[in-house]
Each structure stands twice: as structure tokens, then as C-alpha cells.
C-alpha positions in Angstrom: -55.7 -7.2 -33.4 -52.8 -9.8 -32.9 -50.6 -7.1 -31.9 -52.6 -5.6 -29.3 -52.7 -8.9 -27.7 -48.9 -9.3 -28.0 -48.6 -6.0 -26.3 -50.9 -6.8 -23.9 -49.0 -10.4 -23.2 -45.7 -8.6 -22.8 -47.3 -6.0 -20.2 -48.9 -8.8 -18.2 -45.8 -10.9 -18.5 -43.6 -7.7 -17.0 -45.8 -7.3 -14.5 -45.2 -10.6 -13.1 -42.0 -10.3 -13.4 -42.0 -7.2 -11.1 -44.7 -8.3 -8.8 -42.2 -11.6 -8.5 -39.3 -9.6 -8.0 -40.8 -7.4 -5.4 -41.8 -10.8 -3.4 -38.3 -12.0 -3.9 -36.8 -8.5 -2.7 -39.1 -8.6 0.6 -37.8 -12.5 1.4 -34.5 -11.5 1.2 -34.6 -8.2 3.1 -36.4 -10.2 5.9 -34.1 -13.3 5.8 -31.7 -14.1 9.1 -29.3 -16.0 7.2 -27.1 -15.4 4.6 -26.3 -16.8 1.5 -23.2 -18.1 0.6 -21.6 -16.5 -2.6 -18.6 -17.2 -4.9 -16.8 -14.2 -5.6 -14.8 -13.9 -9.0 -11.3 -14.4 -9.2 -8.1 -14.7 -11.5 -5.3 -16.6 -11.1 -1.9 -15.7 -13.1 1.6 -17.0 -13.6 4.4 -14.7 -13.7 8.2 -14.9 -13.9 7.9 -14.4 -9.8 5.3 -16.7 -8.9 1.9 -16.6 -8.7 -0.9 -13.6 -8.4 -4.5 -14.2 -7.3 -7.0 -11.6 -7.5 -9.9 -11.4 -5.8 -13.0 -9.7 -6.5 -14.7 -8.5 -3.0 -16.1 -4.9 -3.3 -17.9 -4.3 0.2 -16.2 -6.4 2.1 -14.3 -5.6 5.1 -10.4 -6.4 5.1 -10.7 -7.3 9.3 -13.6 -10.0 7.4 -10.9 -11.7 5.1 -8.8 -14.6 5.8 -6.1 -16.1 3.4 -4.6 -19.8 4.9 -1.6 -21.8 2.2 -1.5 -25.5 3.1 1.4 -27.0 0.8 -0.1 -25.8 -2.9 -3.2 -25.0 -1.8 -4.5 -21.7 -1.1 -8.0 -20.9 0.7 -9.3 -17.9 1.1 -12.8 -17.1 3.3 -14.4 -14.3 4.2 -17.8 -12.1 4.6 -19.6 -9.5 2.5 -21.7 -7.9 5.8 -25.3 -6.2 4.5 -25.1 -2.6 4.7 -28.3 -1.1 4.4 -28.8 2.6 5.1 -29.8 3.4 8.5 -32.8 5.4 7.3 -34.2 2.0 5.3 -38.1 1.4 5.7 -38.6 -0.7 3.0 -36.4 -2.6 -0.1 -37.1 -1.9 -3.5 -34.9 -3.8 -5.3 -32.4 -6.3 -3.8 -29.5 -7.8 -6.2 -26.3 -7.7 -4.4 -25.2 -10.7 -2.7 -24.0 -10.7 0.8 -22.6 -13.5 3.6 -20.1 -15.6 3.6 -17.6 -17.2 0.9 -14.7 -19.8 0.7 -12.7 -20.3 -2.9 -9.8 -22.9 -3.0 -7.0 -22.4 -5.6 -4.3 -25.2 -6.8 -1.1 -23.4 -6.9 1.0 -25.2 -9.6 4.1 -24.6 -8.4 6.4 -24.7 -5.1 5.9 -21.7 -3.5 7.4 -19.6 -0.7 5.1 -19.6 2.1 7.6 -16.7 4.1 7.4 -14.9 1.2 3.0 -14.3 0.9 1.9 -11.1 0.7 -1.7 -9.8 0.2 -3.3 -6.7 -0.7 -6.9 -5.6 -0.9 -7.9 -1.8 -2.6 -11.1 -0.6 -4.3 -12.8 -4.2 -3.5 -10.1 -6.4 -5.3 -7.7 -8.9 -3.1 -4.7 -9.5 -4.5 -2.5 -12.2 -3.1 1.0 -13.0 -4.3 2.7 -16.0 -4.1 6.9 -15.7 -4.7 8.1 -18.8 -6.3 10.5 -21.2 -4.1 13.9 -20.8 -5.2 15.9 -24.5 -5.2 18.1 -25.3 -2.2 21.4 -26.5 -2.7 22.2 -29.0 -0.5 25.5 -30.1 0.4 25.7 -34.2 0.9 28.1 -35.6 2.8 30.3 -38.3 1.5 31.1 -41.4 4.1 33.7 -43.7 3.7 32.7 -47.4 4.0 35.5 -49.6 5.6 35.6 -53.1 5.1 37.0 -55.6 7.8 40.0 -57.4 6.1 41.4 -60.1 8.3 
């Protein structure tokens, strides 16, 4: 007896679950906006500099922007809903789309001339060449004294 009620629990209980999740699917299908998401990403030191990647499957590369401001690197972008054109209705709805911003502290001096980025199979990689020191020749000046 107490297991045909557990049974019966865990059937109503996923049915909610699915008649929730259908609900959910049809708000976000419908909705004009788009949330925000945070893509994943890595960061690594190597003997060169710096390597940031990216994970952005979907997205567009024309949709990606990458801006360095001293030691800190922004990169924005979209992830654009792509539906198929023959769509009448959404039966499940997971992936995320709209738009994203992630800010990385870059523990070094880098070479902002030097930043290169690449983006294949939905990963952005970004490298950042370490800044080499400058040697910098300083004058000497000869201080004269008045003597009189």
C-alpha cells in the first residue's frame, strides 16, 4: 500500500514538473527581451602572457567585442535565438540566449599592440603577449655652481 502511494506521489510530482516546464518553455519562447547570461571562461598564465578562453557556441564572431583598458580586459557580446524557420510551437527551451559582458584582471603588464583573438567551434580565445621591459637611457646633467 505505501508504495503505491509513493509511486503515485513521484508520478504526480513529475507531472508538475513537466506541466511547469512547459509553462516556463511558452514564457520564454514568447518573451521580447533577452536575458543576460555569463558565459564560462578560463584564464591561464603562460611563459608568453596571458590566454583567455571563452565559451560562446552560437554566437556570431561580427556579435563579439573584446576592449583592454590598462589590466583590464572586457569582453561583450550576443548569443542571437535561432529558432528553425519552420517552428510552430517550443517543446523544451534550455539554451540561453542575449547579451553578456565578463571582466578579467590581467595580472601582469601586457602588450596591448600585441592582442590577438581567435574564436572556432564556439570557444574565444584571446591572448595577451607579456610587456617586455624598456630600457631607458637617462641623461646625466652637470650642475654648475656659481663661485665668485
Amino acid at each position: 500500500m505505501h508504495r503505491l502511494i509513493k509511486i503515485r506521489i513521484v508520478r504526480d510530482l513529475e507531472h508538475l514538473e513537466e506541466r511547469m516546464r512547459s509553462w516556463r518553455d511558452r514564457l520564454f519562447f514568447l518573451r521580447e527581451t533577452e536575458i543576460p547570461f555569463r558565459p564560462a571562461a578560463d584564464l591561464y598564465e603562460t611563459s608568453e602572457g596571458v590566454v583567455l578562453r571563452l565559451e560562446i557556441p552560437g554566437a556570431d564572431k561580427e556579435d563579439l567585442g573584446i576592449d583592454l583598458a590598462g589590466q583590464e580586459l572586457v569582453v561583450h557580446g550576443r548569443r542571437r535565438p535561432a529558432p528553425p524557420a519552420d517552428t510552430s510551437r517550443v517543446l523544451h527551451y534550455e539554451i540561453t540566449y542575449g547579451s553578456f559582458e565578463r571582466s578579467f584582471h590581467i595580472p601582469m603588464a601586457v602588450d596591448p599592440d600585441g592582442v590577438t583573438a581567435h574564436y572556432e567551434h564556439g570557444i574565444l580565445e584571446v591572448r595577451l603577449p607579456r610587456r617586455q621591459p624598456q630600457v631607458r637611457h637617462i641623461p646625466v646633467r652637470e650642475i654648475r655652481e656659481n663661485c665668485e
